[in-house]
Biotite code that builds the C-alpha atoms (Angstrom):
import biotite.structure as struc

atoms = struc.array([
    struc.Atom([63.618, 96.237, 106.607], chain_id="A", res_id=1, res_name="UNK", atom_name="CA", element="C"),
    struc.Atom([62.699, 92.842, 106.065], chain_id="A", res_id=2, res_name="UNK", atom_name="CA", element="C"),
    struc.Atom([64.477, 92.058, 102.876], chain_id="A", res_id=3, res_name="UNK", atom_name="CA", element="C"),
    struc.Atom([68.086, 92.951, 104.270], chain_id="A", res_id=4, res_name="UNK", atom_name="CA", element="C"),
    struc.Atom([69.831, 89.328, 104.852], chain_id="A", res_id=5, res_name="UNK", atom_name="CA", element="C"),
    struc.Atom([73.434, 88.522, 105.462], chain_id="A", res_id=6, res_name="UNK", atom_name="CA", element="C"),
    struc.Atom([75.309, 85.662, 104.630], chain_id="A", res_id=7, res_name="UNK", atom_name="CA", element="C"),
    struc.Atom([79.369, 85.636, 105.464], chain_id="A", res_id=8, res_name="UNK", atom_name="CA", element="C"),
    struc.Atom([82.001, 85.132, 103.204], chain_id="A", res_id=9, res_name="UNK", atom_name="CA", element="C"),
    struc.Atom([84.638, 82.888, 103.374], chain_id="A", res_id=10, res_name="UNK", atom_name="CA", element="C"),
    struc.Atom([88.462, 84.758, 102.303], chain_id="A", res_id=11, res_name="UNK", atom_name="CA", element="C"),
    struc.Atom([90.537, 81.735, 103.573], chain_id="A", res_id=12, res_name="UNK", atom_name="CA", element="C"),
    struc.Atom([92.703, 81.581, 106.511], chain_id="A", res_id=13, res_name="UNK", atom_name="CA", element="C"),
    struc.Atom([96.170, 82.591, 108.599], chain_id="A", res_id=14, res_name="UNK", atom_name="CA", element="C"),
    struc.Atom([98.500, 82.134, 111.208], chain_id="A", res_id=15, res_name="UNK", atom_name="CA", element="C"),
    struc.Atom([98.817, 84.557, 113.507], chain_id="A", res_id=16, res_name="UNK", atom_name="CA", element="C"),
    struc.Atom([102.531, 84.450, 114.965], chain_id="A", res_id=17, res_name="UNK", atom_name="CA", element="C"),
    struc.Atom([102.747, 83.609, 118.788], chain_id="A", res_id=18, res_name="UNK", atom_name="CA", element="C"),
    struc.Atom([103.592, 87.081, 119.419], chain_id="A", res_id=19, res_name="UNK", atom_name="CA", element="C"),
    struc.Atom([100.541, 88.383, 118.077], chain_id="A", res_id=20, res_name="UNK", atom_name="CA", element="C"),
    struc.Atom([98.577, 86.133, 120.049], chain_id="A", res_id=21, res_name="UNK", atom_name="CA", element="C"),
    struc.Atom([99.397, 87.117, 123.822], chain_id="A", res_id=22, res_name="UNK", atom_name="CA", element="C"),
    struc.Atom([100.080, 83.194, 124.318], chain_id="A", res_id=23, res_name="UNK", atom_name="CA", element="C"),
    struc.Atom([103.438, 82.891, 122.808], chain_id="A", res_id=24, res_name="UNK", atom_name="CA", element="C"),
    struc.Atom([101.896, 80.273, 120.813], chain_id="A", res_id=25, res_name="UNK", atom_name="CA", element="C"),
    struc.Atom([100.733, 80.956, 117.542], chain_id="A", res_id=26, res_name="UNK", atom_name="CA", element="C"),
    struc.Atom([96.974, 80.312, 116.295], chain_id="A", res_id=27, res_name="UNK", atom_name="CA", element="C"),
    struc.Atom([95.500, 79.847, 112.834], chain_id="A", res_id=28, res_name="UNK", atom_name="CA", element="C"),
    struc.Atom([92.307, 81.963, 112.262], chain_id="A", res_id=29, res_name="UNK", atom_name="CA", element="C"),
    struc.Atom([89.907, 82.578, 109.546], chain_id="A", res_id=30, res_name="UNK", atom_name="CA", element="C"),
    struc.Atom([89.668, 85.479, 107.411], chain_id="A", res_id=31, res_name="UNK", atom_name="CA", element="C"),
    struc.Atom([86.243, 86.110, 107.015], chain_id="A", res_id=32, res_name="UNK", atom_name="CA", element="C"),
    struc.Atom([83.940, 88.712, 105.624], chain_id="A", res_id=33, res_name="UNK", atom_name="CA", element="C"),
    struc.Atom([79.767, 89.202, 105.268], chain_id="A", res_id=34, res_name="UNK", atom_name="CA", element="C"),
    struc.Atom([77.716, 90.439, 102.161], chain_id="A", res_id=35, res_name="UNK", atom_name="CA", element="C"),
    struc.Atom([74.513, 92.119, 102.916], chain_id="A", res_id=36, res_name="UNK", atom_name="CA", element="C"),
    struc.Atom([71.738, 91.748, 100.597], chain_id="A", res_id=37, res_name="UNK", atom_name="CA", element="C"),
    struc.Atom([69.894, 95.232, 100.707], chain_id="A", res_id=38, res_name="UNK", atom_name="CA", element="C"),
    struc.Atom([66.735, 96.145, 98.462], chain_id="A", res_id=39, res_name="UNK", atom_name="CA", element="C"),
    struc.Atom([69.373, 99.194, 97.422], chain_id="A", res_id=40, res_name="UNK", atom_name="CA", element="C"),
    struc.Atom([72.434, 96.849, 96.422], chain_id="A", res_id=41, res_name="UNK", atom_name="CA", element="C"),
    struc.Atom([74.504, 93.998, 97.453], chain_id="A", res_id=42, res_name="UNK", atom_name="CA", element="C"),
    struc.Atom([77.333, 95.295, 100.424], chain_id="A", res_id=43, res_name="UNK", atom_name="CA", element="C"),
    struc.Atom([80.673, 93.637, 101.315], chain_id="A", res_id=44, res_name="UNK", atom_name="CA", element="C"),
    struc.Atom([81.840, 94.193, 104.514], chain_id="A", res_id=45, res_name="UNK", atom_name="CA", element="C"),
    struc.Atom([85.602, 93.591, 104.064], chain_id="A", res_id=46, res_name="UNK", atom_name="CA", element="C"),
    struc.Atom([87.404, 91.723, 101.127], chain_id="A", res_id=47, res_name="UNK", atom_name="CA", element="C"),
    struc.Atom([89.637, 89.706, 101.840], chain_id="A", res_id=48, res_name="UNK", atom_name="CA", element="C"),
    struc.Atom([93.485, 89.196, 102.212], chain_id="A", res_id=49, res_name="UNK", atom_name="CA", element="C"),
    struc.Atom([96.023, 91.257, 100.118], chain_id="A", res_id=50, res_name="UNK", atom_name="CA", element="C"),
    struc.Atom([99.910, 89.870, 98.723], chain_id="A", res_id=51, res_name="UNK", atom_name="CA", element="C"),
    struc.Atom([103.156, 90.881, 99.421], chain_id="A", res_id=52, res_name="UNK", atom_name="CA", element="C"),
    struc.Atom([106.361, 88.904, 100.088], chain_id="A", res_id=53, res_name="UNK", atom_name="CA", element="C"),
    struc.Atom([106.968, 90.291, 103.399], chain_id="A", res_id=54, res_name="UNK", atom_name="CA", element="C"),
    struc.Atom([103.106, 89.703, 104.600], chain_id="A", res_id=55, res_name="UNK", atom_name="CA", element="C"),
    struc.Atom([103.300, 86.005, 103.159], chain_id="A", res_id=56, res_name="UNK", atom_name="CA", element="C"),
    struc.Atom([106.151, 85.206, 105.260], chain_id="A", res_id=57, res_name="UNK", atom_name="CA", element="C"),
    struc.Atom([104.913, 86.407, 108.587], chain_id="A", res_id=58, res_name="UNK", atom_name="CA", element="C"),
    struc.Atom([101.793, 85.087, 108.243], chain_id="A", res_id=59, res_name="UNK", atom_name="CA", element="C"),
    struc.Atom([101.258, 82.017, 105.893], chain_id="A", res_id=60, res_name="UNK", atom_name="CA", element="C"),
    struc.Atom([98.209, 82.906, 104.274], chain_id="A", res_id=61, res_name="UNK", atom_name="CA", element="C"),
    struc.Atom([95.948, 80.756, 102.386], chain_id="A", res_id=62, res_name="UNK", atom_name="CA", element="C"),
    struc.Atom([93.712, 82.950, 100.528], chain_id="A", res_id=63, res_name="UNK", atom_name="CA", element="C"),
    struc.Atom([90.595, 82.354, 98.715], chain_id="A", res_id=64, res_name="UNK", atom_name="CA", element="C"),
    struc.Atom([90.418, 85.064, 95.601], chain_id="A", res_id=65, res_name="UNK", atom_name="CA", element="C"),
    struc.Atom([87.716, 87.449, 95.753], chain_id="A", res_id=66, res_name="UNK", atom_name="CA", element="C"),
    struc.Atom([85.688, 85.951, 92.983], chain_id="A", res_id=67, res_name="UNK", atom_name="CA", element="C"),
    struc.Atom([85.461, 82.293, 94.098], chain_id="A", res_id=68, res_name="UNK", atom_name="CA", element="C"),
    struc.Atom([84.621, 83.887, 97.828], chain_id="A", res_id=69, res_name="UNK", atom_name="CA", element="C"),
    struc.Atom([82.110, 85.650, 96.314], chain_id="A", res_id=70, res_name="UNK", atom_name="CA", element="C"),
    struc.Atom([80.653, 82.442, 94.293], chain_id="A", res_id=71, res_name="UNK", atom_name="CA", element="C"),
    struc.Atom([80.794, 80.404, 96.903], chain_id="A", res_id=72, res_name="UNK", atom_name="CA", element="C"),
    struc.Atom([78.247, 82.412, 99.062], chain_id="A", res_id=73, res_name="UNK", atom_name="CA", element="C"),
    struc.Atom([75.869, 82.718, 96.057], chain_id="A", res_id=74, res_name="UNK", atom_name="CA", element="C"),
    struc.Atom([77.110, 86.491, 94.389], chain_id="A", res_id=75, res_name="UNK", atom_name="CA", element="C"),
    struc.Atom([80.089, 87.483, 91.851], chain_id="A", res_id=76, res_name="UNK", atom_name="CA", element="C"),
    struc.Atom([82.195, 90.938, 91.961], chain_id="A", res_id=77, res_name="UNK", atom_name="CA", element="C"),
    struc.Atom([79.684, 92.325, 89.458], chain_id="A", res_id=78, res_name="UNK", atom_name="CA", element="C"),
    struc.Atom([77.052, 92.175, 91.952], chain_id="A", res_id=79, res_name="UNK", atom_name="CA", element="C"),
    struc.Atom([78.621, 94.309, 94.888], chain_id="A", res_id=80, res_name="UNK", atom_name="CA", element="C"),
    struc.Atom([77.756, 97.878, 94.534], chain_id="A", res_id=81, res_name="UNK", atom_name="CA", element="C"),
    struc.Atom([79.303, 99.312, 97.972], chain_id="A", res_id=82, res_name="UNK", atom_name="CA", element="C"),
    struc.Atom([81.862, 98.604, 99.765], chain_id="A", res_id=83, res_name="UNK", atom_name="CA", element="C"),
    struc.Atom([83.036, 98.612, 104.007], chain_id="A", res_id=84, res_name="UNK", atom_name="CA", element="C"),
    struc.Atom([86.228, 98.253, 105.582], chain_id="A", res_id=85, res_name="UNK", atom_name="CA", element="C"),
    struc.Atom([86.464, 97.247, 109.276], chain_id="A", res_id=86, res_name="UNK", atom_name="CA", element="C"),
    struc.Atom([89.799, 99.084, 109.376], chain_id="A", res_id=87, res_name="UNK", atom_name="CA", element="C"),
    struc.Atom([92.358, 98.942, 106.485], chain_id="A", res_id=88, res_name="UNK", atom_name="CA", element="C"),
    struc.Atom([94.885, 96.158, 107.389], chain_id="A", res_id=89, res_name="UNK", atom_name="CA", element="C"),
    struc.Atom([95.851, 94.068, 104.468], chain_id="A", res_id=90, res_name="UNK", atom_name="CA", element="C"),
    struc.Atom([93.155, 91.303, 105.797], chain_id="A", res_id=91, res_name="UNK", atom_name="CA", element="C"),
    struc.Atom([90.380, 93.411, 105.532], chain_id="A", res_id=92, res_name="UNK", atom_name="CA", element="C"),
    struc.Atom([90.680, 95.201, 101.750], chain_id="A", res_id=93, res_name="UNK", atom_name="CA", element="C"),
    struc.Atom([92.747, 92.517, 100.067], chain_id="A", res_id=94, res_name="UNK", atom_name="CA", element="C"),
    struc.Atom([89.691, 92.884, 97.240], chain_id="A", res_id=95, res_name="UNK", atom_name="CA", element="C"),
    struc.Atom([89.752, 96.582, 96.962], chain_id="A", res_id=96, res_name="UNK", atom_name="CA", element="C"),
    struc.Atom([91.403, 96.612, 93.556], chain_id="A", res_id=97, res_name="UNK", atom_name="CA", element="C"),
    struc.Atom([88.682, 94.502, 92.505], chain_id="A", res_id=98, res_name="UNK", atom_name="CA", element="C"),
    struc.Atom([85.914, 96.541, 93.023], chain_id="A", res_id=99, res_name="UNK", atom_name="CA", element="C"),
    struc.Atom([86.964, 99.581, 91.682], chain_id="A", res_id=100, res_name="UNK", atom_name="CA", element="C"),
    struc.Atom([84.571, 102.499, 91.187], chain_id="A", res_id=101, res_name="UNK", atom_name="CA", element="C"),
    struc.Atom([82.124, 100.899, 94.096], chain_id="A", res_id=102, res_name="UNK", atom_name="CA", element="C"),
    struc.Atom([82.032, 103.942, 97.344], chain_id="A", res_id=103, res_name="UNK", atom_name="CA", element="C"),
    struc.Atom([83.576, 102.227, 99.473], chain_id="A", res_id=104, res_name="UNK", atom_name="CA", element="C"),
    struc.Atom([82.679, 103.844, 102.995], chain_id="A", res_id=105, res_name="UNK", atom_name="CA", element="C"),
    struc.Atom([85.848, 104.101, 105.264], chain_id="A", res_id=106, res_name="UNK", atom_name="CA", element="C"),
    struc.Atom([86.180, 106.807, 108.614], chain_id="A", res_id=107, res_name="UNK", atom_name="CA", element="C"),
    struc.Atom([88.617, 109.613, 107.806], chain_id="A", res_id=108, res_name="UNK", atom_name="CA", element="C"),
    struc.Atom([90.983, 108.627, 110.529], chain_id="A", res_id=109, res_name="UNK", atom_name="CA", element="C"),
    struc.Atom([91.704, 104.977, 109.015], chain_id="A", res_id=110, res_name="UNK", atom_name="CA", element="C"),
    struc.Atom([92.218, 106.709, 105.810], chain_id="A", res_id=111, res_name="UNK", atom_name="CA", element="C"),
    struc.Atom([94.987, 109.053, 107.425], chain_id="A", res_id=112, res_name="UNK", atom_name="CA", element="C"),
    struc.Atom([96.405, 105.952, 109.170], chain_id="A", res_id=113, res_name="UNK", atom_name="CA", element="C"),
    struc.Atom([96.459, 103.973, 105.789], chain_id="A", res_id=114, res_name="UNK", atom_name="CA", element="C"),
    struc.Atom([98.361, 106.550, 104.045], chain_id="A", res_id=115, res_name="UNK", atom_name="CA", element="C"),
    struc.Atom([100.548, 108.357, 106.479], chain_id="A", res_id=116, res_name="UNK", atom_name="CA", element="C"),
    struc.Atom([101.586, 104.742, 109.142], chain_id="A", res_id=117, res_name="UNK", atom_name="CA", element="C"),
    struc.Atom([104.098, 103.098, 107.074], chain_id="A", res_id=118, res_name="UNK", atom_name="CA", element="C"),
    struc.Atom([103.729, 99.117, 107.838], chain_id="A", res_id=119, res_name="UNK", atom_name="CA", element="C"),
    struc.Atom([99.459, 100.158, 108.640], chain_id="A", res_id=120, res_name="UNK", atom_name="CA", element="C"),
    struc.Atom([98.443, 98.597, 105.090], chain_id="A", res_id=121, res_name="UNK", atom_name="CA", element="C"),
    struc.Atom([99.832, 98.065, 102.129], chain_id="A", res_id=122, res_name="UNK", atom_name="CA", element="C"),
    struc.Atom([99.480, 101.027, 100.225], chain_id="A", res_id=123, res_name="UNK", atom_name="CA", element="C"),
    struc.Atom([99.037, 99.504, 96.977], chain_id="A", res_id=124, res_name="UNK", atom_name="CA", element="C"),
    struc.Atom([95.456, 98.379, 98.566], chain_id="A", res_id=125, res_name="UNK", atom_name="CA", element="C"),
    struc.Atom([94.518, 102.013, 99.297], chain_id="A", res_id=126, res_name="UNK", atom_name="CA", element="C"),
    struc.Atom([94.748, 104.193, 96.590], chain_id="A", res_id=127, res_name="UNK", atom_name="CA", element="C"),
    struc.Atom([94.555, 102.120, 93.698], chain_id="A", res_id=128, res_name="UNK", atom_name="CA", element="C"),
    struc.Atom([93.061, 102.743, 90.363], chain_id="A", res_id=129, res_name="UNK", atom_name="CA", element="C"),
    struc.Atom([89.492, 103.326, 90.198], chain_id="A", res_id=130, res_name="UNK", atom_name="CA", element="C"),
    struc.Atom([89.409, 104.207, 94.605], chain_id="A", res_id=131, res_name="UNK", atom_name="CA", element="C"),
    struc.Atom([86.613, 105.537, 95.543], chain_id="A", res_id=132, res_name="UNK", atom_name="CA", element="C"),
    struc.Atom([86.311, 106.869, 99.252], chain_id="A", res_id=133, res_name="UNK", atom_name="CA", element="C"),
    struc.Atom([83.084, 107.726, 100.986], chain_id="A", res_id=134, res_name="UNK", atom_name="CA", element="C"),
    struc.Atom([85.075, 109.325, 103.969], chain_id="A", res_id=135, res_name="UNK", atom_name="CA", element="C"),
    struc.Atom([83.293, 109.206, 107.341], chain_id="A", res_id=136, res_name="UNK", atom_name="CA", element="C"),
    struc.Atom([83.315, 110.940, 110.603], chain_id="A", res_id=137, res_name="UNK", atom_name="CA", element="C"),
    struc.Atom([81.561, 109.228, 113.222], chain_id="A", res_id=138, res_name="UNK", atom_name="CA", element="C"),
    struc.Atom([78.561, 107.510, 113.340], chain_id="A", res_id=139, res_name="UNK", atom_name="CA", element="C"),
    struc.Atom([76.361, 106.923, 109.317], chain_id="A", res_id=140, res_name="UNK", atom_name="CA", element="C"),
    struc.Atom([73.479, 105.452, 108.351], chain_id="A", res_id=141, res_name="UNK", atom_name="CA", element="C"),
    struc.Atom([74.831, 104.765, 104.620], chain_id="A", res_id=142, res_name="UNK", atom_name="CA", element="C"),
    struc.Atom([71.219, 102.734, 103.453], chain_id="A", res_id=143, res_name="UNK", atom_name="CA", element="C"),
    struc.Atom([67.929, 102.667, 105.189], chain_id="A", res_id=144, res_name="UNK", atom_name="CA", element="C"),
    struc.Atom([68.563, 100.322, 108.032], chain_id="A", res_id=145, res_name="UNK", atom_name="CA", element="C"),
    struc.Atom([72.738, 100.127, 108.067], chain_id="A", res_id=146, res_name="UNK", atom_name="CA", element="C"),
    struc.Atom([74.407, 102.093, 110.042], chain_id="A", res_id=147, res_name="UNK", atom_name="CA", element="C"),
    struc.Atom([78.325, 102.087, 110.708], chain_id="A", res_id=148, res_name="UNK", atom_name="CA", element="C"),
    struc.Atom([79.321, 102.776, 114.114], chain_id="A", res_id=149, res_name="UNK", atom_name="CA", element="C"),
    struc.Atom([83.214, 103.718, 115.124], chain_id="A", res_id=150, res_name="UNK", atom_name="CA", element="C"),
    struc.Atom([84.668, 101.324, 117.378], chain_id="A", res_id=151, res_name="UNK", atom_name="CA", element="C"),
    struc.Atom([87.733, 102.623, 117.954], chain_id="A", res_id=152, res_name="UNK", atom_name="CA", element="C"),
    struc.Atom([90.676, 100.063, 119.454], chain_id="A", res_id=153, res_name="UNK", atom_name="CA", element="C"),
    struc.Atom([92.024, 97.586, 117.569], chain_id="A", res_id=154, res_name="UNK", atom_name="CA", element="C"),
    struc.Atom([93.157, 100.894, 114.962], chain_id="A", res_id=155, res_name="UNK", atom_name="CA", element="C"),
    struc.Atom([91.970, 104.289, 115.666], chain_id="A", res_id=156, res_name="UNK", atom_name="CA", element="C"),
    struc.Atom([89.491, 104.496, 112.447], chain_id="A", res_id=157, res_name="UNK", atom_name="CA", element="C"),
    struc.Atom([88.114, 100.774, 113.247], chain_id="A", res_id=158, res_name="UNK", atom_name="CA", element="C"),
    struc.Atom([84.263, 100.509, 112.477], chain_id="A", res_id=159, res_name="UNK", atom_name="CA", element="C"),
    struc.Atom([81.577, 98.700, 112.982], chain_id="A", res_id=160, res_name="UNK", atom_name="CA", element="C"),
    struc.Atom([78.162, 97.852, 110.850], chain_id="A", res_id=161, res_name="UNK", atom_name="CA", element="C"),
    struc.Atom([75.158, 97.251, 112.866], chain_id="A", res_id=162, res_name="UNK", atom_name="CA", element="C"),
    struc.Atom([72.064, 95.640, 110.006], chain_id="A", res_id=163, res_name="UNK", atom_name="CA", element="C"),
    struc.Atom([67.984, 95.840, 110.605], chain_id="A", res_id=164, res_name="UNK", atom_name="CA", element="C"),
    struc.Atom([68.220, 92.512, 108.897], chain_id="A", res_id=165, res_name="UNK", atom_name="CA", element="C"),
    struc.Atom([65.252, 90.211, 108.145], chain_id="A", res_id=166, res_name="UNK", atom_name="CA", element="C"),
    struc.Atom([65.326, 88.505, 111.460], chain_id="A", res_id=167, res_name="UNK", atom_name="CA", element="C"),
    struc.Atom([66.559, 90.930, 113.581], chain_id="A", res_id=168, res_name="UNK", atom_name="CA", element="C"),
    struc.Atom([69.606, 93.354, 114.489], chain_id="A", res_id=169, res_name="UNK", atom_name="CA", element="C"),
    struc.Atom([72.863, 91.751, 113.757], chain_id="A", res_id=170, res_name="UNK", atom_name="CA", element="C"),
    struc.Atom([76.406, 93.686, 114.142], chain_id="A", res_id=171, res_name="UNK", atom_name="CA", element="C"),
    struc.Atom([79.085, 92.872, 111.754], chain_id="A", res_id=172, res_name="UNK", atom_name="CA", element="C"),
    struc.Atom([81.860, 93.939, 114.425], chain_id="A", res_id=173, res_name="UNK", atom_name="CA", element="C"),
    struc.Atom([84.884, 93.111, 112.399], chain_id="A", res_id=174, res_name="UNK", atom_name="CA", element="C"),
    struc.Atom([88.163, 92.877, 114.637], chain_id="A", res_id=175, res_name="UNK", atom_name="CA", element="C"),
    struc.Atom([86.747, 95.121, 117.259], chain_id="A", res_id=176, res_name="UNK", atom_name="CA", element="C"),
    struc.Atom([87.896, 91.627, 119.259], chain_id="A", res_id=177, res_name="UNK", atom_name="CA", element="C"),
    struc.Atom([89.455, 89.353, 118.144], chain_id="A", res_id=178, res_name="UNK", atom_name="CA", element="C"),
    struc.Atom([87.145, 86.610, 118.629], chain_id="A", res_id=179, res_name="UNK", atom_name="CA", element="C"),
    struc.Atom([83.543, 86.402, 120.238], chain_id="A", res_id=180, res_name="UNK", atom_name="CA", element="C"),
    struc.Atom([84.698, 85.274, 123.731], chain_id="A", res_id=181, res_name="UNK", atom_name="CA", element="C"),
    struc.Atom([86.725, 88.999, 124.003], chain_id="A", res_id=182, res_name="UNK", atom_name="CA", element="C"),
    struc.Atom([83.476, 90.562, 123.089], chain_id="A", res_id=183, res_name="UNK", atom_name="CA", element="C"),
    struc.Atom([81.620, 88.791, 125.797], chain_id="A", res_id=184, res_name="UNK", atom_name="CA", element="C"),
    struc.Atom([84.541, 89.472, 128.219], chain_id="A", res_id=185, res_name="UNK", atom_name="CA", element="C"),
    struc.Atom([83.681, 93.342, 127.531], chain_id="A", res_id=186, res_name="UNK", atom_name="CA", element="C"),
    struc.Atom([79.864, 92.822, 126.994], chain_id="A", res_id=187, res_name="UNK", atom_name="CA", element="C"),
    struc.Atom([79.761, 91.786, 130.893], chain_id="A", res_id=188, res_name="UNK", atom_name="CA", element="C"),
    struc.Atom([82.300, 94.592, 132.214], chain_id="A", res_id=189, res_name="UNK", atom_name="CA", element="C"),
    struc.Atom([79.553, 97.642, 130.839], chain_id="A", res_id=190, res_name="UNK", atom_name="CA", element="C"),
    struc.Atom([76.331, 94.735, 132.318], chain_id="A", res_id=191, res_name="UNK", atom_name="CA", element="C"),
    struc.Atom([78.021, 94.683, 135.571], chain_id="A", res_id=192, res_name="UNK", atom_name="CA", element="C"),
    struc.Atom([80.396, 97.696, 136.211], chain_id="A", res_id=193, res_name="UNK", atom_name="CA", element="C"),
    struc.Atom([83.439, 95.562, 136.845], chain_id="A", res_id=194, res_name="UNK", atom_name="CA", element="C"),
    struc.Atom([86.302, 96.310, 134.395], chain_id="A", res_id=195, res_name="UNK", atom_name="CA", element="C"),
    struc.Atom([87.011, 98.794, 131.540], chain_id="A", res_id=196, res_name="UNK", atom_name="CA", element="C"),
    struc.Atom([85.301, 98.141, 128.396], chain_id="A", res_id=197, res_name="UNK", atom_name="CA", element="C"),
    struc.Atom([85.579, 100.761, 125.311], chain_id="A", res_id=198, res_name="UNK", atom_name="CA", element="C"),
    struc.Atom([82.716, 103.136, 125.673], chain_id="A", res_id=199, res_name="UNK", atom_name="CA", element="C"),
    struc.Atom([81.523, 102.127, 122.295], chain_id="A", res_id=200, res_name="UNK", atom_name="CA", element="C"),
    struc.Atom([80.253, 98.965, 123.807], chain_id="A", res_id=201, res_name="UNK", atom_name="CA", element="C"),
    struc.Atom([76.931, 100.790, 125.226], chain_id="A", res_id=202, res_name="UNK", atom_name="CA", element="C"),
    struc.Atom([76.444, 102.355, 121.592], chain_id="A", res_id=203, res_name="UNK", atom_name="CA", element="C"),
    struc.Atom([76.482, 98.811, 120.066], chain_id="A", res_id=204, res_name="UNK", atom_name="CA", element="C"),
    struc.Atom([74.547, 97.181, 122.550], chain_id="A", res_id=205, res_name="UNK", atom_name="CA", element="C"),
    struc.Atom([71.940, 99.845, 122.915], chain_id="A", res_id=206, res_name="UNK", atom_name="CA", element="C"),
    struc.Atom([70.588, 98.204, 119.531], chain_id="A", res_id=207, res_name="UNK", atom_name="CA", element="C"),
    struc.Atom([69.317, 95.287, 120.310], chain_id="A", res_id=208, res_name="UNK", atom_name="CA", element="C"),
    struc.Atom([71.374, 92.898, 118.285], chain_id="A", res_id=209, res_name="UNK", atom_name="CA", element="C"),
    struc.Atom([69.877, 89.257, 118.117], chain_id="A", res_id=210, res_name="UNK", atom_name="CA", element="C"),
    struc.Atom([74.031, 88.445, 117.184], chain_id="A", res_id=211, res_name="UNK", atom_name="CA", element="C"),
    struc.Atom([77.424, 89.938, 116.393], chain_id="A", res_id=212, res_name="UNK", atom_name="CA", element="C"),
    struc.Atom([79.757, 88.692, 113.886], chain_id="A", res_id=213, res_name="UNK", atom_name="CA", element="C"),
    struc.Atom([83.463, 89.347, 113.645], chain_id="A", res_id=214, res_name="UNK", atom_name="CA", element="C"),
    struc.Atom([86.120, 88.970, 110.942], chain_id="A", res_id=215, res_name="UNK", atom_name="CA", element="C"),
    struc.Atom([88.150, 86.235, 112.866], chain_id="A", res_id=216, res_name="UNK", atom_name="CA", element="C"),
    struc.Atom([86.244, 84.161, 114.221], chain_id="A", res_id=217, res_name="UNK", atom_name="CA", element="C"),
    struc.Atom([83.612, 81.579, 112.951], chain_id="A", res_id=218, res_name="UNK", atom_name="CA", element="C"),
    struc.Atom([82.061, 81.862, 116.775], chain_id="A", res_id=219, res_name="UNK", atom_name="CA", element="C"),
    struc.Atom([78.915, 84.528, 117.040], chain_id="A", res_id=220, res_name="UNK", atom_name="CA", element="C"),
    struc.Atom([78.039, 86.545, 119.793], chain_id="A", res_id=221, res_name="UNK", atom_name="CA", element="C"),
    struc.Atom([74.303, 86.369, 120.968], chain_id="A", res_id=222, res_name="UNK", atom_name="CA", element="C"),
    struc.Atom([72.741, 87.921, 123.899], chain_id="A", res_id=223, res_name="UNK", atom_name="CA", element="C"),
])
């Protein structure tokens, strides 16, 4: 699996309201999300931020539009043939609508949560012209060496993507934490037996990664 690489991409940035934070002081983070270069076809792991009114005002987004994301790692829309969402939040399949016609590889319970939750997504992002679901249930190995892996937590349908890439294992982990220091908080709970960590954490770690990346935070995770 030596010619699988991954580069991230850069979707812009947002506030997330003090509330949100479990400070009571709000924080800016970065919306970010990672293209792998596969011998099969060019992935995107998440796509960006979607619009609406309501989600502008509670969250001040600055978006970067798919296509200049895209260009600035190297790759345009034409070149992404599949597509992976983390979880369906408006953050994470902004671009959807886009890439129309591209599988785009989803578990079946985010689906159901996407179109059944009113206030999970926006719907608009879901089933939109040209949609095209490659439901999952559980674990998939979608290409020879990347497999998506259900984390469960932050939604009930949340996935992860763990890559053979060229220089080892990396994990795209998506908001399975919200930033790499949660991830290590858990990593050390399943080393040492103190704490609760989500029984996925075993599953991920049991491959080896050399890092893990995450959708909201520019901070990686290395063993």
């Amino acid at each position: 699996m030596s010619e699988i690489t991954i580069r991230r991409v850069d979707f812009g940035w947002f506030v997330r309201p003090g509330e949100e934070t479990g400070t009571g002081v709000a924080r800016v983070e970065p919306t970010l999300g990672y293209l792998i270069d596969h011998p099969a076809g060019r992935i995107l792991v998440d796509t960006g931020m979607g619009s609406h009114p309501d989600v502008d005002r509670h969250y001040q987004p600055r978006r970067v539009p798919l296509g200049d994301a895209l260009a600035a790692a190297g790759t345009r829309i034409d070149d992404i043939r599949y597509v992976v969402n983390c979880h369906l939040h408006f953050d994470h399949c902004g671009g959807n609508p886009d890439l129309a016609g591209r599988p785009i590889f989803a578990q079946r319970a985010e689906l159901a949560l996407a179109r059944t939750v009113e206030g999970h997504t926006l719907p608009e992002l879901v089933d939109h012209a040209g949609a095209r679901y490659e439901e999952l249930d559980g674990e998939a190995e979608i290409l020879p060496g990347v497999r998506i892996v259900p984390t469960p937590g932050h939604t009930d349908g949340h996935q992860s993507v763990v890559v053979i890439a060229a220089d080892g294992t990396v994990i795209v982990a998506g908001q399975s934490h919200d930033h790499a220091t949660a991830f290590t908080y858990d990593a050390l709970a399943h080393r040492t037996g103190i704490g609760t960590p989500p029984s996925w954490i075993e599953t991920l770690l049991a491959h080896d990664p050399r890092r893990i990346v995450f959708a909201h935070d520019n901070a990686v995770w290395t063993p």
